[in-house]
Backbone bond lengths (Angstrom), bond angles and torsions (degrees), N, CA, C in turn:
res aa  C-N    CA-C-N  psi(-1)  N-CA   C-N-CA  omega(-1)  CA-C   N-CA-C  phi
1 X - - - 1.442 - - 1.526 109.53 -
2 X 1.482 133.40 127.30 0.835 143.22 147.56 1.627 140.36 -42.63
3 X 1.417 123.99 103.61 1.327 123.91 -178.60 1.265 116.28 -66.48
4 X 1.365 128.60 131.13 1.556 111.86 162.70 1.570 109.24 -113.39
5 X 1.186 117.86 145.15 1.554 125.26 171.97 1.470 107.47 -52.95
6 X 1.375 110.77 164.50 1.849 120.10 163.03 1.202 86.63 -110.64
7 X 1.347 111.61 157.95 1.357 127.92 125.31 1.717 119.55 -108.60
8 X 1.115 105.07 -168.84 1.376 110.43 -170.64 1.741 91.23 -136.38
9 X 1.491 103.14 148.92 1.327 110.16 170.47 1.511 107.10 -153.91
10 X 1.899 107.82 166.37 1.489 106.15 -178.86 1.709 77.28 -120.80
11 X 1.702 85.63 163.94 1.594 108.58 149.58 1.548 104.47 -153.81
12 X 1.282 90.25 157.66 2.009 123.73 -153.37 2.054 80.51 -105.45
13 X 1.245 77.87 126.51 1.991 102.81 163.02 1.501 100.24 -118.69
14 X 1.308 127.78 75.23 1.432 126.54 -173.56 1.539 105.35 -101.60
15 X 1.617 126.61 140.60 1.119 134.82 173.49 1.413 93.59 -101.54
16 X 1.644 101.20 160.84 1.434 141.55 141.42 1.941 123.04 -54.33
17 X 0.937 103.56 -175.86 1.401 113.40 166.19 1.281 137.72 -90.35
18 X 1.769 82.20 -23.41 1.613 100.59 177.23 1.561 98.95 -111.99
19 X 1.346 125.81 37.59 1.376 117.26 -175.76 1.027 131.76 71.28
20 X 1.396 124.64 9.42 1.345 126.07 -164.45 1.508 101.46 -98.43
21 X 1.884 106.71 151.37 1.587 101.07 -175.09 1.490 102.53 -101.56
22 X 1.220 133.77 144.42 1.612 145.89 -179.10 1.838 89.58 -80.95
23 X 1.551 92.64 121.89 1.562 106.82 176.74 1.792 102.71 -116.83
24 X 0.964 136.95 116.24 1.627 130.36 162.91 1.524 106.23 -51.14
25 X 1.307 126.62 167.72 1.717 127.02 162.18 1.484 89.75 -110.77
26 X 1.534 122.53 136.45 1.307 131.48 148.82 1.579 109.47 -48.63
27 X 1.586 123.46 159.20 1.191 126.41 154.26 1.540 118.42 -62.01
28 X 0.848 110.49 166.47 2.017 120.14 -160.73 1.745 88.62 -100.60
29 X 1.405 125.92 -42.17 1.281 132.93 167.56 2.012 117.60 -57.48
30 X 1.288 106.90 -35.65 1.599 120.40 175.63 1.716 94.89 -26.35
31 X 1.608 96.78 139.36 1.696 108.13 168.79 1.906 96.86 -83.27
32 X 1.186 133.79 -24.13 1.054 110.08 168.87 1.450 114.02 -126.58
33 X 1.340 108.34 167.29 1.641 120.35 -173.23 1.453 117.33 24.85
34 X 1.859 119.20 56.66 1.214 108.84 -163.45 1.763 104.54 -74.97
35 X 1.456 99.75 167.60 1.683 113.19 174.66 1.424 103.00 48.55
36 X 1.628 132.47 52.25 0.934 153.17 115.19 1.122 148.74 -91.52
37 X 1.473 129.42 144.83 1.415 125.25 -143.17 2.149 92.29 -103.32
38 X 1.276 82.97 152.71 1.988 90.35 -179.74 1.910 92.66 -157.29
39 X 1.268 78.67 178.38 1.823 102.19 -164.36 1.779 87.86 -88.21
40 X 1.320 109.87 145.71 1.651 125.73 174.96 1.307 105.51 -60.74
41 X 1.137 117.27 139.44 1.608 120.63 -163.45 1.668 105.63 -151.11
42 X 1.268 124.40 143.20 1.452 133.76 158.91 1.397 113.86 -135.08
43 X 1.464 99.46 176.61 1.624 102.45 -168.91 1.768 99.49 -122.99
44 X 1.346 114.62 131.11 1.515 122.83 -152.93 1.270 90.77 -99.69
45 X 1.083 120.77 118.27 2.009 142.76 -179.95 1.567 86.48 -62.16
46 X 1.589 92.96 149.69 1.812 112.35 167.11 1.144 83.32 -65.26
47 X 1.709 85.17 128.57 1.416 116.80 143.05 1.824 126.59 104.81
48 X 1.720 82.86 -28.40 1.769 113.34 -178.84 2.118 89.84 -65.75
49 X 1.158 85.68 137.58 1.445 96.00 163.48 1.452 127.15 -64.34
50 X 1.284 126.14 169.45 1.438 121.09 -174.64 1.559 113.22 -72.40
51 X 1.794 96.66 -51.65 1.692 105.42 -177.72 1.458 103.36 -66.71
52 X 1.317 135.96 -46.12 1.507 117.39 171.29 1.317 133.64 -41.20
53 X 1.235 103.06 -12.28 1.880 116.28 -171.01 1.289 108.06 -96.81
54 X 1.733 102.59 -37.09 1.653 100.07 -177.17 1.969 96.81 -72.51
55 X 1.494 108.69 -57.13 1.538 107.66 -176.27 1.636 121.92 -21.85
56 X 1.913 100.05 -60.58 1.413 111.45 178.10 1.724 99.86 -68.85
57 X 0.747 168.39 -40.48 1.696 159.19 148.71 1.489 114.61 -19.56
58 X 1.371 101.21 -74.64 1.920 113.47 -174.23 0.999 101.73 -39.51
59 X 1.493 136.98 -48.88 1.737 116.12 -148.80 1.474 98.03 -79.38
60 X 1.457 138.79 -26.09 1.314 147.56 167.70 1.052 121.40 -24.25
61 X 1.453 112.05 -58.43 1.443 128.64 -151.64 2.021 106.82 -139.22
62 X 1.615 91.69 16.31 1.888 93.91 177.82 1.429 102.97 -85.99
63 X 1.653 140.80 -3.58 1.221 127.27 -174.73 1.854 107.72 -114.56
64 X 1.325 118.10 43.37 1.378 125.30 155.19 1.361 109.04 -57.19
């Protein structure tokens, strides 16, 4: 039987001012669900804390 690794990842549900939710667009090339929209997401390195992952994320995607 084959092991597979986890990783761990966050994703950001960030509003607007006017309520609006920040959607990314997938690439149109993506092997899955291409040219679809999803929530901003990263993948949290061994060992990195949770809130450090969201911190380094937010400033990315806080000026929608």
């Amino acid at each position: 039987m084959d092991i597979k690794s986890l990783a761990l990842a966050v994703r950001l549900l960030l509003f607007n001012h006017a309520g609006e939710v920040l959607l990314i667009q997938r690439s149109h090339s993506s092997k899955t669900n291409p040219g679809t929209g999803e929530l901003p997401k990263g993948k949290i390195d061994p060992g990195e804390p949770f809130d450090t992952a969201v911190r380094i994320l937010t400033p990315v995607h806080a000026r929608f």
